[in-house]
N, C-alpha and C positions, 0 to 999 in steps of 0.2 A: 826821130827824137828831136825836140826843140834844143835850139842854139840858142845860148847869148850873142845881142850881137858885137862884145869886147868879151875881154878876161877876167870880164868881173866875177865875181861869184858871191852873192847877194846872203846866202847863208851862211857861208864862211869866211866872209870878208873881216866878220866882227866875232872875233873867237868867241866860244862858249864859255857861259862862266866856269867857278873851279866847283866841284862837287860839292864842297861844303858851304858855296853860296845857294846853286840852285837848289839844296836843301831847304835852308832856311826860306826863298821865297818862296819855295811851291809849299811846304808845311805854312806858311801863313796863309797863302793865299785861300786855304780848304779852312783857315780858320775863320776868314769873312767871308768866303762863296759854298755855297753846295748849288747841285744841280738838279735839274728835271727830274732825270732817273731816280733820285737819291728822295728827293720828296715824295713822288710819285710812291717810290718802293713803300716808305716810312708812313705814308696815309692809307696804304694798303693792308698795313701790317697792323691800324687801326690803335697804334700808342706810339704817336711819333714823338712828343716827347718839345713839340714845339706848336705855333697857330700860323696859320699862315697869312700873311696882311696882300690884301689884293691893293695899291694903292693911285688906281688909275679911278679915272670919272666914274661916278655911279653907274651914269647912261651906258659906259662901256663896259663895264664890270656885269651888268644885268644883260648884255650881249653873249655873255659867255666867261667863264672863270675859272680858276682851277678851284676842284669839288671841294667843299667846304671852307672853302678859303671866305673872310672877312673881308670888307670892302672897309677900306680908310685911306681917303686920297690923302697924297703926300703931305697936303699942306695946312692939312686938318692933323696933320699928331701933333698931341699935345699931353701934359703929364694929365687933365684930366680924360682924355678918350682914350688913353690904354693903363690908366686905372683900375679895371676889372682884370685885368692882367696880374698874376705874380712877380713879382719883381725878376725873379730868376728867371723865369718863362723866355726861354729862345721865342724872337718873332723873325719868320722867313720874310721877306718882302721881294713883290715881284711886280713889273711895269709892262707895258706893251713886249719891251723885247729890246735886242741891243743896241738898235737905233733912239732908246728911249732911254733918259737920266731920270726919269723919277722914283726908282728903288732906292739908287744913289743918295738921292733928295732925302728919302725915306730914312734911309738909314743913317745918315747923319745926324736926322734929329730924334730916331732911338737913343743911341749913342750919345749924343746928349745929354737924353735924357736920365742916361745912367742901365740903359734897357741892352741886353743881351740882343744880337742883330746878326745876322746873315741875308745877302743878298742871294736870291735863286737866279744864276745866269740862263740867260735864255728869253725870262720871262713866259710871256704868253706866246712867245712866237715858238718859242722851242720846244715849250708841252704839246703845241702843234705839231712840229716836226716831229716830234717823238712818238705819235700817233693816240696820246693822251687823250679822253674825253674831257670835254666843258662841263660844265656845269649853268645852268641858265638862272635868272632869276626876274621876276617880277618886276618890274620900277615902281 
């Protein structure tokens, strides 16, 4: 069994919050994230109920994508390229993966724009881990 090498104790040092806070942040947090599984599941079930915005380079996006997902890099949204959108219309946005802030990017400027936004944790790295297939496309 690994030792520390003092007395410290790194998950206990800094008590847990009290119940009714880590309610309220984990209840928010599934209000700005959902995940791999949860998309995956919900495009399977073929009325998810949202689109999904791929938001990395074209050139990467046409390497492999999640299935039906739209391509609109980050820096291209704007109120006129998700004007064929409903205004109510939840968009998923998903980057590379967690080494990568441009979902973040993304969704800021949903949000902005007045646009219903959820980021997909993971990204493209975790529909990988997940054993998810891509989807390819053309350039």
């Amino acid at each position: 069994m690994p030792t520390l090498p003092t007395d410290r104790r790194p998950v206990t040092d800094v008590p847990a919050a009290p119940s009714e806070r880590a309610l309220a942040h984990f209840e928010a947090r599934l209000a700005f994230e959902t995940d791999c599984a949860d998309v995956h599941a919900a495009l399977e079930a073929r009325h998810p109920g949202f689109v999904v915005l791929d938001v990395r380079s074209p050139d990467v996006f046409a390497k492999g994508h999640v299935p039906g997902a739209v391509n609109l890099p980050h820096a291209r949204i704007s109120e006129r390229t998700v004007a064929a959108y409903p205004p109510d219309l939840l968009l998923v946005v998903y980057c590379s993966g967690p080494h990568c802030n441009g979902a973040d990017r993304a969704a800021i400027r949903l949000a902005r724009l007045g646009r219903p936004v959820k980021k997909m944790i993971g990204g493209i790295t975790g529909w990988r881990d997940e054993g998810y297939r891509l989807e390819r496309s053309e350039r």
